[in-house]
C-alpha positions in Angstrom: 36.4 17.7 57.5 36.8 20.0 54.5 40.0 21.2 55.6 41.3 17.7 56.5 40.3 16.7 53.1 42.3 19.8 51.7 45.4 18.8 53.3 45.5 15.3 52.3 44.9 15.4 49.0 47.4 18.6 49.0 49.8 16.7 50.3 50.0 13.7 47.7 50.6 16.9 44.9 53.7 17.6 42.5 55.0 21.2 42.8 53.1 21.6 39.2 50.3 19.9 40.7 49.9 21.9 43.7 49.9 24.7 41.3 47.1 23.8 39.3 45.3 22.9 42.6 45.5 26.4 43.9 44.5 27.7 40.8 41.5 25.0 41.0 40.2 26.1 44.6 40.9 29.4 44.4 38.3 29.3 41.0 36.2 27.6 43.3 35.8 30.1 46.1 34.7 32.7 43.7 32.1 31.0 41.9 30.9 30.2 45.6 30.7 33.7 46.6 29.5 34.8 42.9 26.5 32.5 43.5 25.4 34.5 46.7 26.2 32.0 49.2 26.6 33.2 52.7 27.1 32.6 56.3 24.5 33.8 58.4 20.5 33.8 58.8 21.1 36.7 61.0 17.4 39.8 60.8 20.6 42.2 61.6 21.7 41.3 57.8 18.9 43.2 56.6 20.3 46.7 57.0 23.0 48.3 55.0 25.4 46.3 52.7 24.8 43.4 55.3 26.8 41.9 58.4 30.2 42.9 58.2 33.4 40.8 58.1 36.8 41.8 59.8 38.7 39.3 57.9 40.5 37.8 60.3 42.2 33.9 60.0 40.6 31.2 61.5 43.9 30.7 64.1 42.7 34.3 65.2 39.3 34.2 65.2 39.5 32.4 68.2 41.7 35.5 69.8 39.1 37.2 69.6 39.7 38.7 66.0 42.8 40.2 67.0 45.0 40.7 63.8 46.7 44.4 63.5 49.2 43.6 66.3 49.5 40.2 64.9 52.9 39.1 63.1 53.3 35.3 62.7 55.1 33.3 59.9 52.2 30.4 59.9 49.4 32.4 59.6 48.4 34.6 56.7 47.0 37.5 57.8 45.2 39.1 55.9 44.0 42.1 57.8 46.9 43.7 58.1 49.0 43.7 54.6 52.2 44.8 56.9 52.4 41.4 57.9 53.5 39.3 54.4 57.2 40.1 55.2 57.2 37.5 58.1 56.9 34.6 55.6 60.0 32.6 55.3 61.9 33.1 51.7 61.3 29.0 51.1 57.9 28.8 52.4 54.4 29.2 50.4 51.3 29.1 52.6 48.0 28.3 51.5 44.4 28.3 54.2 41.3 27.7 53.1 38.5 28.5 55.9 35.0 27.1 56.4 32.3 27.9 59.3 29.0 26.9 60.3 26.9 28.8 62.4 23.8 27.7 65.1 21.8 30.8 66.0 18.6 31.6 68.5 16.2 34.8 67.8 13.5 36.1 70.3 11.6 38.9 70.6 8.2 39.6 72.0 6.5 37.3 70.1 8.8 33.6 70.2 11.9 32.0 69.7 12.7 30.7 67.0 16.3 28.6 65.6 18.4 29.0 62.2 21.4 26.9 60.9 24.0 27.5 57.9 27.0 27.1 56.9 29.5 27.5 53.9 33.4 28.0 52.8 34.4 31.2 54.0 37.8 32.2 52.6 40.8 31.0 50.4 44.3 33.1 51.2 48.1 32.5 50.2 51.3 33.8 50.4 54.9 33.6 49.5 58.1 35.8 48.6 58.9 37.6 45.8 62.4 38.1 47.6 64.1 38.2 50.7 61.7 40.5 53.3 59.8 41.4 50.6 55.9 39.2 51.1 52.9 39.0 48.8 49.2 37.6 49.1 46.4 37.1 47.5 43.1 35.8 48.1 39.6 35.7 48.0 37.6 37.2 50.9 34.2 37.9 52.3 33.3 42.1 52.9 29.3 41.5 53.6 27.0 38.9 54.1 23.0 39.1 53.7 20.8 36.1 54.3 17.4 36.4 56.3 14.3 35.3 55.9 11.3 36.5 58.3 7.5 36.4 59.2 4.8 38.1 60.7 1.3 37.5 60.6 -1.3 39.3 62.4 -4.5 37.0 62.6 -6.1 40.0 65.2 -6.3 43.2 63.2 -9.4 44.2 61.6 -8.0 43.2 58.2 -5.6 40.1 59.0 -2.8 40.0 56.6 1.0 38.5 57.2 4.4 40.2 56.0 7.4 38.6 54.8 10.9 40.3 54.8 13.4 38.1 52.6 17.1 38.5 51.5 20.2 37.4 50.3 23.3 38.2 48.5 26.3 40.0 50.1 29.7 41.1 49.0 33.0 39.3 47.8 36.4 40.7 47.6 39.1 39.1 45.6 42.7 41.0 47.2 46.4 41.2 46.6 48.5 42.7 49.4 52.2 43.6 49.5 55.0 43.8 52.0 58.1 44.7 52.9 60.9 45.1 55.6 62.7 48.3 56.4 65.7 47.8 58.9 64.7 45.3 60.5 62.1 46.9 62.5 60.0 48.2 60.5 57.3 46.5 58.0 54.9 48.4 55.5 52.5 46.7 53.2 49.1 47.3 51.3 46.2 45.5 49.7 44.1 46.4 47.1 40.9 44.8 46.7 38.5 44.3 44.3 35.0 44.3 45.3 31.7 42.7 43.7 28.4 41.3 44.3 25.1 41.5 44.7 22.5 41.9 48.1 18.7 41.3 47.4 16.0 42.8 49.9 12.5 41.7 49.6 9.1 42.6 51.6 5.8 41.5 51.1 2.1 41.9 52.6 -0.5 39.7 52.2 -3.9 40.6 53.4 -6.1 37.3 53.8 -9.1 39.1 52.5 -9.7 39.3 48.7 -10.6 42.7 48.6 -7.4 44.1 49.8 -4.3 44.5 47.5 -1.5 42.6 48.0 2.2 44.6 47.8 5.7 43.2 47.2 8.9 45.3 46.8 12.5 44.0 45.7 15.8 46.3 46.3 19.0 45.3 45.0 22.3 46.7 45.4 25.3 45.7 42.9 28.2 46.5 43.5 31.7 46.6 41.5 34.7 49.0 42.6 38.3 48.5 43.7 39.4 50.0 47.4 43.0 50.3 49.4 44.4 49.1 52.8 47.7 50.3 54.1 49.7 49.0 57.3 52.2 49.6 59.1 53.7 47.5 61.7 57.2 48.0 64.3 59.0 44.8 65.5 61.3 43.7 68.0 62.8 41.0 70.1 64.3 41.2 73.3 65.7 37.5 74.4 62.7 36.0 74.6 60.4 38.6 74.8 58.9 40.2 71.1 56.9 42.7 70.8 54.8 44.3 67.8 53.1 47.4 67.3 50.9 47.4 64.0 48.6 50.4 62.4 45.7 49.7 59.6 44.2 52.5 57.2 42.0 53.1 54.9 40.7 56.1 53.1 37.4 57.4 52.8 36.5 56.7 49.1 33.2 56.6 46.5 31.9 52.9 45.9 30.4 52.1 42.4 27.3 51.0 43.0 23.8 50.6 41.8 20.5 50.2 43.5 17.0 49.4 42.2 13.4 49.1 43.6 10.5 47.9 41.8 7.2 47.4 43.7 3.7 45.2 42.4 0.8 46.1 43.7 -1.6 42.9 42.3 0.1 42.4 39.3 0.4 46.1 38.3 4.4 46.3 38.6 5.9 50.3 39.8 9.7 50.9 39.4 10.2 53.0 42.2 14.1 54.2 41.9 17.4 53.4 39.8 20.4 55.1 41.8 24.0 55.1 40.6 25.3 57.8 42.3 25.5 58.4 46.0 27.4 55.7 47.9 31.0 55.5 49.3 33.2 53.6 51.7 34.2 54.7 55.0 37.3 55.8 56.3 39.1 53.6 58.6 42.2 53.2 60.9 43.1 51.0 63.9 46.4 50.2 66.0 47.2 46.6 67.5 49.8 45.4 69.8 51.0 41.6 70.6 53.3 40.5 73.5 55.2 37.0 72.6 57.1 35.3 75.2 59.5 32.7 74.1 57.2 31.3 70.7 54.9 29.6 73.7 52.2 32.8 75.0 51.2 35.5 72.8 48.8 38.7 74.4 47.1 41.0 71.9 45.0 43.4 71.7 43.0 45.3 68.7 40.9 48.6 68.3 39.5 50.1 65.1 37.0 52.8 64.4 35.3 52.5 61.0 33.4 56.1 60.2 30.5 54.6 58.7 28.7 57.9 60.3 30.1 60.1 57.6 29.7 57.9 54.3 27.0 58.5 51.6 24.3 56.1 51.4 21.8 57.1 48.8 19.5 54.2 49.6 18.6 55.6 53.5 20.7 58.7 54.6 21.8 59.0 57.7 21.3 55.5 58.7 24.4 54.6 59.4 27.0 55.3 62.5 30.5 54.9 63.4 31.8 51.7 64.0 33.7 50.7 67.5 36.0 47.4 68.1 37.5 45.9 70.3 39.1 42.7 70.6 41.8 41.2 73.3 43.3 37.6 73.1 45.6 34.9 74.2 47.4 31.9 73.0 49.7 29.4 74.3 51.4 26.7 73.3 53.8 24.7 75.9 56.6 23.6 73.6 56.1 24.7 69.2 58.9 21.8 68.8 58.1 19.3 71.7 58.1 15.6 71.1 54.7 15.0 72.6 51.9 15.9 70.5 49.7 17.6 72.9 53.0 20.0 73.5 53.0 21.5 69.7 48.9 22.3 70.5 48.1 26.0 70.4 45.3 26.6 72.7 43.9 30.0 72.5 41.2 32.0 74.3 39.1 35.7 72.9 37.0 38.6 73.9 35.5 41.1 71.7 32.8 43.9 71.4 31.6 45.7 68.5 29.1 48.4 67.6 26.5 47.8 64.8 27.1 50.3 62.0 23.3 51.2 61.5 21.4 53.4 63.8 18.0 51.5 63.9 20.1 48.6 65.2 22.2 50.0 67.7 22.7 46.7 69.5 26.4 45.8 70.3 27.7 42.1 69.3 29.4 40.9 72.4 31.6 37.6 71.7 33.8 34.5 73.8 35.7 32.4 71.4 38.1 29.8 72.4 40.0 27.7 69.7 42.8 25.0 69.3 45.4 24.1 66.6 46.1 20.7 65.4 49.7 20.1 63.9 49.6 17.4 61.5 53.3 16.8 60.0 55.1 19.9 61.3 54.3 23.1 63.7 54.0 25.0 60.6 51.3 23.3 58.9 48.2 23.1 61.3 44.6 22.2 61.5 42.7 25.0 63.1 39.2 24.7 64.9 37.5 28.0 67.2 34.3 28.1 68.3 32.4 31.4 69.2 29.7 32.7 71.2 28.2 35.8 70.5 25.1 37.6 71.9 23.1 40.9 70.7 20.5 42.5 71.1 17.4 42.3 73.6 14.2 40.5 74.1 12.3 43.7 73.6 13.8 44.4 70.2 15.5 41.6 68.3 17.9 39.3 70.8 20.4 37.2 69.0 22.6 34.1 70.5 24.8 32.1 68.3 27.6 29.6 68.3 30.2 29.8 65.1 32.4 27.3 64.3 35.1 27.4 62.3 37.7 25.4 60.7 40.8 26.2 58.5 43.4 24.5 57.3 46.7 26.5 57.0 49.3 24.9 55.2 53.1 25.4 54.2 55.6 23.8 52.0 59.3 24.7 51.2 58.7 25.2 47.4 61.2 27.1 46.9 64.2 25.4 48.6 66.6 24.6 46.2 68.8 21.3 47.1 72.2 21.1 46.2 74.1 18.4 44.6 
């Protein structure tokens, strides 16, 4: 609903209106993220800088969060800068993402149900000139929302603990690209990062002699990081085929962590680190097959080295991260005159490793999506849902369903009519 409401009122704009409405939205997707609104409810949040996003579109999320391979003129993608050069020279594009998220926990003790939901993203793009791209837009890095319990009415001294947090991690970005002969595209993003993740514990004893405790850890976080890509293009008839690359470098992270810690009223400030943290290095390749603008194949792999990164708050906590992601979409005519022939329909599979070592669970996901073109094949309405699953019964065991809805829009702003 929010991105039908988006394009509506979008499309009833001036060319200086739509400029003010940009401006508008995209004000409003960082005061959302600013005031530490997130998108899960996930335990799994708890560790590190939180749960991790890739970054992916909503069209794509439903591919299974392919995106490095990926070169398409009406999607923004993000995750690979390479990919701005495809926009048209007339064209702007705008999308504006929202999800909402069901999830199931168990372990030993019970099951028990969470449910949340927010705006996600805000992206655009246009050209600065022929094959040259840019875009800019705000972006999630981490999310961190959890709230847990555990009380123990059977010990000789019953007491209950409570693990509690929230926050995460925004990114604001601009990204460049261009076209080398043809064939070749490089880009780059650079992004600047902020926010701040809460962690909170607590044990309560139920008898009045015992001391209650309560520690608090924050983590702020402020710094600016780099992306480079790198994708090769061609078409054979009606066969194209793209090979893309992603890097980034290993890099320090300004950040700041602090722990206080009351013990009955008697407050202890256990730590104020400012030194000690980076960002990993990371690289992955891509490759998407597209037969005659109706089926695209892709598939994605990254490695992030989380393993080798500073963490000042727990050392050695933290391992390499593995992806993998493979998906499908078709469409049976972009230009047909019945509706249900401009309707991409698209199908995903991914796998991913955690990047902490306590939780060493993989996050196994099926998406499947469709597009809805409202009044051409460029500007659609696109929905995915996702099933993921991590985790065991014996540890932590997470299912959850993720939907998600984005509106991708384009307008010829810059076509200029003769008389």
């Amino acid at each position: 609903m929010i991105g039908i409401y988006f394009v509506s009122l979008h499309a009833k704009m001036g060319s200086m209106q739509r400029y003010f409405f940009i401006i508008g939205v995209f004000l409003m997707m960082l005061s959302v993220n600013a005031g530490a609104q997130n998108n899960t409810s996930s335990p799994y949040s708890r560790f590190g800088y939180g749960e991790l996003s890739d970054n992916v579109p909503g069209a794509m999320r439903a591919m299974g969060g392919v995106g490095i391979g990926m070169r398409d003129g009406r999607v923004i993608n993000a995750s690979q800068p390479a990919s701005y050069s495809v926009v048209d020279s007339t064209t702007f594009m705008f999308d504006v993402g929202a999800s909402a998220m069901w999830s199931n926990y168990g372990d030993a003790i019970g099951k028990r149900n969470k449910a949340n939901g927010n705006l996600e993203y805000l992206t655009m793009q246009f050209p600065l000139w022929k094959y040259i791209g840019f875009s800019l837009g705000v972006l999630p890095y981490s999310f961190v929302g959890y709230d847990i319990k555990e009380t123990d009415t059977t010990a000789v001294h019953p007491y209950s603990k409570g693990y509690n947090g929230e926050g995460g991690i925004t990114e604001v970005y601009g990204g460049l690209s261009f076209n080398i002969m043809n064939w070749v595209a490089l880009g780059a993003n650079v992004y600047y990062m902020f926010g701040t993740v809460t962690n909170e514990r607590a044990i309560v004893f139920s008898e009045a002699d015992f001391h209650n405790v309560y520690q608090a850890g924050v983590i702020q976080v402020s710094d600016v990081r780099f992306r480079y890509g790198l994708q090769f293009f061609h078409t054979f008839g009606k066969h194209s085929f793209v090979l893309g690359g992603v890097f980034e470098n290993k890099s320090k992270l300004n950040g700041r962590f602090s722990q206080v810690e009351a013990v009955t009223n008697d407050t202890v400030k256990l730590m104020n680190q400012t030194d000690g943290f980076e960002l990993p290095m990371m690289y992955g390749a891509g490759l998407s097959y597209v037969y005659d603008n109706r089926m695209t194949l892709a598939f994605d792999y990254s490695m992030t080295g989380w393993g080798n990164v500073q963490y000042a708050i727990d050392p050695n906590s933290m391992r390499d991260r593995m992806k993998l992601s493979l998906g499908f979409e078709y469409c049976h005519n972009p230009f047909g005159k019945r509706y249900v022939e401009r309707m991409p329909f698209r199908f995903g599979l991914s796998v991913a490793d955690s990047y902490v070592r306590t939780m060493s669970a993989k996050d196994f996901t099926v998406s499947i999506g469709v597009g809805f073109p409202l009044r051409s094949a460029a500007t659609v309405l696109n929905t995915s849902l996702e099933y993921g699953h991590r985790g065991s019964k014996s540890t932590l065991e997470e299912n959850y369903l993720r939907f998600t809805i984005n509106a991708s829009i384009s307008e010829n702003w810059f076509f200029k009519r003769r008389l």
